[in-house]
KEDOMAR-725775 format. One record per residue (C-alpha): x, y, z. Coordinates in steps of 0.02 Angstrom, whole numbers, plus 50000, padded with zeros to 5 digits. Example, Ala and Ser with C-alpha at 12.3 -4.5 7.8 and 13.67 -1.06 7.14 Angstrom:
residues 2
506154977550390/506844994750357/
END
This chain:
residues 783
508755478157271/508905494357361/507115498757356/506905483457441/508005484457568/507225503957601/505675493857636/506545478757733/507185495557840/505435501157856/504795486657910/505925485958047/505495501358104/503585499258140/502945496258304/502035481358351/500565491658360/500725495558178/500175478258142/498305476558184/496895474258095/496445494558128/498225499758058/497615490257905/496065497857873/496965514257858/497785506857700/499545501457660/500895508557735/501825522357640/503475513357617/502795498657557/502175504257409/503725504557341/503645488857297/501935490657219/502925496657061/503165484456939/504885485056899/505485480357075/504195462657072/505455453456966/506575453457132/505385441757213/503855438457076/503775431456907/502325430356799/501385417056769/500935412256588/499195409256531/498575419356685/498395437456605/499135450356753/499545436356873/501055433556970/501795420157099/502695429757236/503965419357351/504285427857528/504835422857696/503405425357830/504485431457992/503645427758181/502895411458130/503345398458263/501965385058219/500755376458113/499305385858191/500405401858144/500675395957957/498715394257943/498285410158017/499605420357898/498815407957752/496905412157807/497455430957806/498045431557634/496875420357562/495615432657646/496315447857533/495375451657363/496375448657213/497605435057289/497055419657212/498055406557283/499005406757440/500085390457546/501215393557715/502415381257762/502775382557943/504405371857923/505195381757802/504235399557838/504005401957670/502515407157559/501865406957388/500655419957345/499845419657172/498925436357146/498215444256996/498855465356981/497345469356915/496555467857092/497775469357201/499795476357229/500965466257320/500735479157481/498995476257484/499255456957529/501095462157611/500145471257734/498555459857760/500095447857841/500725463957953/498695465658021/498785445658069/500135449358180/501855444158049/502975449957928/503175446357742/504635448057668/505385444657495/506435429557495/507815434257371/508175450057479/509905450557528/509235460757666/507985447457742/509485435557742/510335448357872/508695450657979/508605432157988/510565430858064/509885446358176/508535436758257/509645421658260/510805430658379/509335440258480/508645423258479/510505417658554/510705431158682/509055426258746/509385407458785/511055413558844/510285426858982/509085410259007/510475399959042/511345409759158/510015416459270/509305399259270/511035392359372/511025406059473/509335402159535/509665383559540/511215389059642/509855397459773/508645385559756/509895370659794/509975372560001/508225373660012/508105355859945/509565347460052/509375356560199/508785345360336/507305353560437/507835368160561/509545370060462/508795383560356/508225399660454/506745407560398/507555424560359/508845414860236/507435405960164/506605424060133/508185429260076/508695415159935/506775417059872/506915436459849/508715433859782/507925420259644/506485431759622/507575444559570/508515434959467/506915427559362/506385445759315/507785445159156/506945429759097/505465436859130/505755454159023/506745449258899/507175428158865/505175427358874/504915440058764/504485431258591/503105418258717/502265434158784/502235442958616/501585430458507/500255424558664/499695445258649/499255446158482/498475428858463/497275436858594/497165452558499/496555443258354/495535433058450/496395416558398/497785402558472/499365398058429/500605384158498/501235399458627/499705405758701/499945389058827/501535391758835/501655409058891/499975405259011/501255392659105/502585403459125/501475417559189/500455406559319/502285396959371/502755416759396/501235421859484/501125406459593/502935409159648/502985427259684/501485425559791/502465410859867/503845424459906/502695440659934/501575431260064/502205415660087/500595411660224/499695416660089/498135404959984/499735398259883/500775394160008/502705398160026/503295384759904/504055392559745/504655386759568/505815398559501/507025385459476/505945375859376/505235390059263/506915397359230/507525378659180/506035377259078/506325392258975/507885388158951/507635369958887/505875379358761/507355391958714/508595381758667/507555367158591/506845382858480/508625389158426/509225372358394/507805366758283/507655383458194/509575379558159/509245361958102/507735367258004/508655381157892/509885367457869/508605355757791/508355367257668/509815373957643/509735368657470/508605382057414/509425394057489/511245388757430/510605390557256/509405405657262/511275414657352/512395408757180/511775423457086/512875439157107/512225456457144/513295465657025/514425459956880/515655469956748/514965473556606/515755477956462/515375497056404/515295503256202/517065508756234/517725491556274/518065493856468/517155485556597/516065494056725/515095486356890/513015484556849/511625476656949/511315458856891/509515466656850/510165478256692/510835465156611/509985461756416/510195449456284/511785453256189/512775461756334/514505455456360/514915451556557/516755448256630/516525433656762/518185431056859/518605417456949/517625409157095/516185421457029/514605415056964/513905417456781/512375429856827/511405423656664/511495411656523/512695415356408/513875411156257/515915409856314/516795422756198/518675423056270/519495411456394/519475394056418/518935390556588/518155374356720/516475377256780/515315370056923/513625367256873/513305352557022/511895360457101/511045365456941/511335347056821/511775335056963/513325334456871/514595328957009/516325335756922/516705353056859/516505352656675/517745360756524/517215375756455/517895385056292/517365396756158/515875395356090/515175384256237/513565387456327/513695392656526/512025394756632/511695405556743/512175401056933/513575389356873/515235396156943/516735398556861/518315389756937/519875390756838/520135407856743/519415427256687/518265423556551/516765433856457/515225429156410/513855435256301/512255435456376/510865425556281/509475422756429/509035434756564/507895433756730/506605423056717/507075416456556/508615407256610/508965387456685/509455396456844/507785403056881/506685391456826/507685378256959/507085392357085/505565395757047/505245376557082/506125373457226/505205389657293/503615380357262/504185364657351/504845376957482/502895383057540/502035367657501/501305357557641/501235337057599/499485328657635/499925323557802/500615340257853/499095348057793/497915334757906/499155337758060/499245359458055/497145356458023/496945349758208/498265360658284/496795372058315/495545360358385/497075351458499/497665367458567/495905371358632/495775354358714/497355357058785/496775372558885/495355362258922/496265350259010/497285360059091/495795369059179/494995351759214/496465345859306/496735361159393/494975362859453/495175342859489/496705345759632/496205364259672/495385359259819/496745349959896/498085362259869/497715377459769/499715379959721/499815360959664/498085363259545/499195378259462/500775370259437/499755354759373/498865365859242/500695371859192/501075355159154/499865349759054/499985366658949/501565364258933/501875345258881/500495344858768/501055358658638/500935348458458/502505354558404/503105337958350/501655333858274/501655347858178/503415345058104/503295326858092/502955328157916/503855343157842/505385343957926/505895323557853/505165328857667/506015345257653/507595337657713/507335322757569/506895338157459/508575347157488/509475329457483/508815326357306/509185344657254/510955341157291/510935324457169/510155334657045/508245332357069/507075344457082/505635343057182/503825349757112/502745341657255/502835336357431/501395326657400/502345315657280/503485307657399/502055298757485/501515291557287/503405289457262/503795277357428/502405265057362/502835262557185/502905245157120/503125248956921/504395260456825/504045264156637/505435272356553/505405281656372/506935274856275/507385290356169/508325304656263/508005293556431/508895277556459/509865283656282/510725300556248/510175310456088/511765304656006/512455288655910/513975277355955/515135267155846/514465247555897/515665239855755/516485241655568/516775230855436/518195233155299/519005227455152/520285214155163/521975221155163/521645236955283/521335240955447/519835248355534/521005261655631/521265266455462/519565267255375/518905275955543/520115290655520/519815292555346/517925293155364/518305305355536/519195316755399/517415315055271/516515317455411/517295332255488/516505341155332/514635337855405/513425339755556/512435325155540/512305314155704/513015300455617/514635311055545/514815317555717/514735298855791/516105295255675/517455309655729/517075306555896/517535287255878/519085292855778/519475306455938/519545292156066/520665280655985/522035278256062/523705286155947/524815271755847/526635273855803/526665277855622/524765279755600/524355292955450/523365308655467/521955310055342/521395325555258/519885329455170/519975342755022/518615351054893/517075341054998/515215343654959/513785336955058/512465330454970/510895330755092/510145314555128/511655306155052/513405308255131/514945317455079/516015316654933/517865323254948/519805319454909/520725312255035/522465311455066/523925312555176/523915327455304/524805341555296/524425346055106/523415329655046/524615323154946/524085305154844/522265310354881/520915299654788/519075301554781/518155294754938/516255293954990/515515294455127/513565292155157/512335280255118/512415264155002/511445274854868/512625286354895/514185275854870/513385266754724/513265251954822/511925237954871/511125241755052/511155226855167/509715222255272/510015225155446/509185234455603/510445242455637/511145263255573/512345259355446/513575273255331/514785266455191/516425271255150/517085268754975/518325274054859/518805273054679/518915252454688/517195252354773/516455244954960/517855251955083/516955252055245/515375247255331/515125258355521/513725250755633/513005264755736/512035260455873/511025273756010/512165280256144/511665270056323/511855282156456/513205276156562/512375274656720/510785267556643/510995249556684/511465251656856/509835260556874/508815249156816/509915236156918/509545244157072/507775246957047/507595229756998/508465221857180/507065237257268/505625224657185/505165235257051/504665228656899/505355241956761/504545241556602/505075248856396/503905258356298/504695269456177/503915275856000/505385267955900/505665252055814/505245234755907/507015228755841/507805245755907/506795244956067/507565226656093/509205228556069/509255240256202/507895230956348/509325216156308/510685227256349/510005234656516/509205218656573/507405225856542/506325209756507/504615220456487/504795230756334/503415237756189/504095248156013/503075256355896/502095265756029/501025278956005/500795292556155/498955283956168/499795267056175/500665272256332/499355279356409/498075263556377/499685253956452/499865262856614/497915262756628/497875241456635/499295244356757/498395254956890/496835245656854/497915229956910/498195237657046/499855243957008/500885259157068/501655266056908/503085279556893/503395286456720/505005295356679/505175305156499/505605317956415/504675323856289/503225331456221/502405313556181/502635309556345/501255323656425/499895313756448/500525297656524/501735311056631/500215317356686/498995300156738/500435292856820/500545289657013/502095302457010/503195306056850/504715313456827/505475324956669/506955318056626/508585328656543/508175345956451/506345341656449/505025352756352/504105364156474/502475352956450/503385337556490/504175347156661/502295354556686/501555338556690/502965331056807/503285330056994/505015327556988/506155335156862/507965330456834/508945342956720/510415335356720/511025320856626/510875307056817/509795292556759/510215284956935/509465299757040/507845290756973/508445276357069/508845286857214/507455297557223/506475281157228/507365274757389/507705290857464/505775292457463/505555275057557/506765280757673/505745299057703/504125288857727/504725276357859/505565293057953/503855301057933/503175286958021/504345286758156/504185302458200/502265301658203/502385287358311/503705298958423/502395312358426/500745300958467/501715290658592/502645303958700/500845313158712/499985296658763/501305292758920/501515312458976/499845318558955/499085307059080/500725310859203/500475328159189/498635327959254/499015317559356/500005330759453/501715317859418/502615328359301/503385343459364/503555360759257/505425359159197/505185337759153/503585345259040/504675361158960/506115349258929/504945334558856/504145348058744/505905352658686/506455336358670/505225329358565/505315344758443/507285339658428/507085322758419/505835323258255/506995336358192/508395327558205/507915312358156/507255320857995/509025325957970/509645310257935/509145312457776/509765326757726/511525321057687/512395314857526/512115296657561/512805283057447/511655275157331/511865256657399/511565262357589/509875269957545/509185253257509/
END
């Protein structure tokens, strides 16, 4: 991390000069190639399987301000030989560079984004996290000098307008104009800084950006009102508008700090769980002390000390301590969870309760933790299909903008040359497609971090659109709407005894075993409830036989006394007739014969009916189709309230299935979780990977959910209704405010401040409407 923070520190240092296109001819700069060695591109890279030397780097693109600046920075690595895929998201200023190292090192494309005028910079940096809060405050201090100056000059500008003719002597006039000209140069120098510097280089590079009409208003308000206070009989006239460019600045500046505020917010997700890693942890030494490491050094096999409130850097085995852990950010898992010896923790969990240590099985790239990342990293730079159509004709607007504006002011320059100016101001000004722009990715980013917090991870953008319009959910049965485990569903005993009784005797057997069914049985035996005078059961001298059961004797705890001969295990196994039935049975029987018969039946997941309840009352018809038996299959569409249902299918079956379906015209989700379940992931509208998926399953998916939620299907479902009609909103925001201001502003009705503070507005107003998904909102009220 220090080598990249030397480079962070380096980066800082160059002057804007350093970043044109001639400064890049000469070749990287010196410090950057520090990270052109290998061992520091784990710290923002990983490499991608099945592409030999390729690696996806994540990094935060710093002086972007719009879509047309996301698509230059884009264009400019695209441009570089050896990066083979490159996307910009101007909402969350983040990029994803694939790039092969055979052709090119990381300050090769680094400083192809330095020539177009920006800055990349890795995203896991703890470094880039402080320049961000930097440029928030610089960002802060300049709305702040904005503000004030801007009341001061109101404050001057205020007798001019009540004043009734004659009141006002010329010389105070003069006076209260030089005195608000004065007071303008601050905003001027400094609040206008980031307009003025972004307009340059877009001119240097010969392109346009969302500021270039921007900064040409505030310069031609500027002009037009110094020559208004220079030589006030002048071509211009004597009117001035420092009040209204100083008030319009201030609204652009604020309306900028505010959304950039409400944007990191939106996804604040991502960066809440790329920040749970530490930067150091103890690790314990051959000599059995403990000494401070980076996160970095740590291998398979090491033994870390994580104390409390800390996270677990990697996945790891618990050794000592018995601790409560977090994991609600990386399973969806609402409550912190019990951990003891011998239990698995994952990396970016955090520990609550107590000092425990760990021994590391899964490092880097290798672990939950980074996996998570890596996709919400992806989701971080994509761009959805309508945000990709909208940053397209920022380009083309922006030039009809300035086209417009020159129109108009060519249109009233003949009847009052000042007027014609301030008019073109306007129309620069109001027209910037900021909104428009952000209609898109501000809402689906904010329904992206929303869903992180249940538990979902997000793989495309894209896939909310599919998502909103789905009219069919199949569900795999298997590991899905059941868990991997069995459940006691009923027993049957001999006459004479009871079943609390036969259940902890077979708990005892079965204590001697791993089988799913033996482990079904002592977990039934666990949750019953203690009885006054109940015995304790104790199994000595067992054997397992495999494929039949287990044979021990069994007596009374502590030492087994009266013990007799008990099996445990099939009807073959306990020399007795098998039944017919559908459903997992194991016998119990003793020296007298049949004890016991325990029905086992698939584990439901607990929330599973309530999902497909709620899916259900959305109008979505949910449909069974699981490899196992028809019977099996059944039992559990009867006990979810699933009226569609199909056993015995074969991965080709479901595919043929969900073909008929689209062909009918149907919108079809899948949700799965295993290998099987690849190709129908992958020819569904949009799929999700359900639990601890296989990676072709989560490949194949748009949505994957780690955790053990069945209802975040449900609420990723609604939640993307709910991002689609806010979409729409604030597309209808963005084409309606242009439709009624436009024509106001060439019409020479809309005055420089009403355009700054409509341009601000709007930008807020789509923002902030996209917020109001962001939140943790109930399941029922997203309906």
């Amino acid at each position: 991390m220090s080598s990249i923070s030397s480079v962070m520190s380096a980066i800082d240092r160059l002057p804007p000069s350093a970043t044109t296109v001639g400064t890049a001819a000469q070749g990287p700069d010196a410090d950057l190639r520090i990270l052109d060695n290998a061992q520091e591109w784990s710290a923002f890279s990983r490499p991608m399987s099945g592409l030999a030397s390729g690696w996806e780097s994540s990094v935060v693109i710093e002086g972007m301000h719009c879509a047309a600046c996301a698509l230059t920075a884009e264009d400019a690595l695209r441009a570089v030989p050896g990066v083979l895929r490159a996307e910009v998201s101007a909402a969350s200023r983040r990029a994803q560079v694939l790039w092969s190292a055979d052709q090119v090192q990381p300050s090769g494309w680094m400083q192809a984004v330095q020539a177009a005028g920006y800055r990349a910079v890795p995203a896991n940096d703890a470094q880039a996290r402080a320049q961000r809060l930097a440029q928030s405050r610089t960002a802060l201090w300049r709305l702040l000098v904005a503000a004030l100056c801007m009341m001061q000059v109101m404050m001057y500008a205020y007798p001019a307008y009540v004043a009734a003719p004659g009141d006002l002597s010329t010389e105070m006039a003069q006076l209260l104009r030089w005195a608000s000209w004065v007071l303008t140069l601050p905003v001027m120098l400094f609040s206008c800084g980031p307009f003025f510097g972004s307009a340059w280089r877009d001119l240097a590079q010969r392109r346009i950006s969302m500021d270039l009409p921007v900064a040409l208003g505030i310069l031609i308000t500027f002009g037009v009102s110094s020559a208004g206070t220079f030589e006030p009989g002048g071509t211009f006239g004597a009117e001035v508008y420092f009040d209204s460019l100083t008030m319009f600045v201030t609204f652009l500046l604020f309306g900028r700090w505010l959304e950039t505020r409400l944007r990191d917010q939106t996804a604040g997700a991502l960066e809440a769980l790329m920040n749970r890693l530490p930067d150091s942890v103890a690790r314990r030494t051959p000599q059995g002390d403990f000494e401070r490491v980076p996160v970095r050094r740590l291998q398979p096999g090491d033994v870390i000390q994580v104390l409390p409130g800390e996270a677990f850097a990697a996945d790891g085995e618990l050794l000592l301590g018995d601790t409560r852990v977090d994991e609600s950010l990386l399973t969806g898992e609402s409550y912190p969870v019990q951990r003891g010896p011998g239990a698995a923790v994952i990396a970016g969990s955090h520990n609550l309760k107590s000092v425990v240590q760990v021994r590391v099985t899964q490092v880097g790239p290798d672990t939950r933790f980074a996996r998570i990342v890596a996709l919400m990293e992806s989701v971080s730079a994509s761009r959805p299909r309508l945000a990709r159509m909208a940053d397209r004709m920022a380009r083309p607007f922006l030039l009809s903008v300035l086209l417009a504006a020159a129109l108009a002011c060519a249109y009233w320059w003949r009847q009052d040359p000042g007027h014609a100016l301030m008019v073109a101001v306007a129309v620069l000004v109001v027209t910037c497609p900021c909104a428009l722009s952000l209609a898109t990715p501000a809402a689906m980013l904010a329904a992206a971090g929303a869903l992180a917090r249940r538990g979902v991870l997000v793989r495309r953008l894209d896939a909310f659109e599919a998502l909103a319009t789905v009219d069919t959910v199949m569900f795999d049965k298997t590991g899905t709407l059941t868990r991997d485990g069995l459940v006691l569903a009923g027993t049957l005993v001999r006459a004479g005894i009871t079943a609390a009784q036969v259940l902890a005797q077979a708990a005892a057997l079965a204590r001697h075993s791993l089988h799913p069914v033996s482990r079904a049985l002592v977990a039934a035996a666990a949750s019953q409830p203690p009885s006054i005078g109940q015995t304790a059961w104790l199994a000595l001298a067992a054997t397992e036989t495999a494929g039949g059961g287990v044979l021990a004797q069994v007596g009374c705890a502590p030492d087994g006394r009266d013990a007799i001969e008990m099996r445990l295990g099939s009807a073959a196994f306990c020399r007795l007739v098998q039944p017919v039935g559908d459903l997992t049975q194991v016998f119990l029987a003793d020296t007298q014969g049949w004890l016991a018969t325990f029905d086992l039946q698939e584990d439901l997941r607990p929330d599973a009916r309530v999902t497909v309840q709620t899916l259900q009352a959305a109008g979505i018809s949910v449909h069974l189709l699981s490899g196992d038996r028809p019977k099996a299959v059944a039992r559990v569409a009867q006990a979810l309230g699933i009226t569609a249902h199909i056993g015995a299918c074969t991965p080709q079956d479901k595919l043929d299935f969900l073909v008929q379906a689209q062909q009918a015209g149907r919108r079809v989700a899948m949700v799965g979780d295993g290998l099987n379940d690849g190709p129908v992931l992958a020819g569904a509208d949009v799929s999700f990977a359900f639990g601890q998926a296989v990676p072709l399953a989560q490949a194949k998916a748009d949505f994957v959910v780690p955790g053990g939620q069945l209802c975040a299907v449900a609420q990723a479902v609604l939640l993307a209704r709910r991002t689609l009609r806010i979409v729409r909103q604030n597309l209808a925001w963005a084409g309606l405010y242009n439709a009624v201001c436009v024509p106001l502003a060439v019409a020479g009705l809309l005055s420089a401040w009403a355009a700054g503070l409509g341009m601000a507005l709007s930008s807020l107003l789509v923002v902030l409407n996209a917020l109001r998904l962001s939140g943790k909102t109930p399941l029922q009220a997203l309906s």
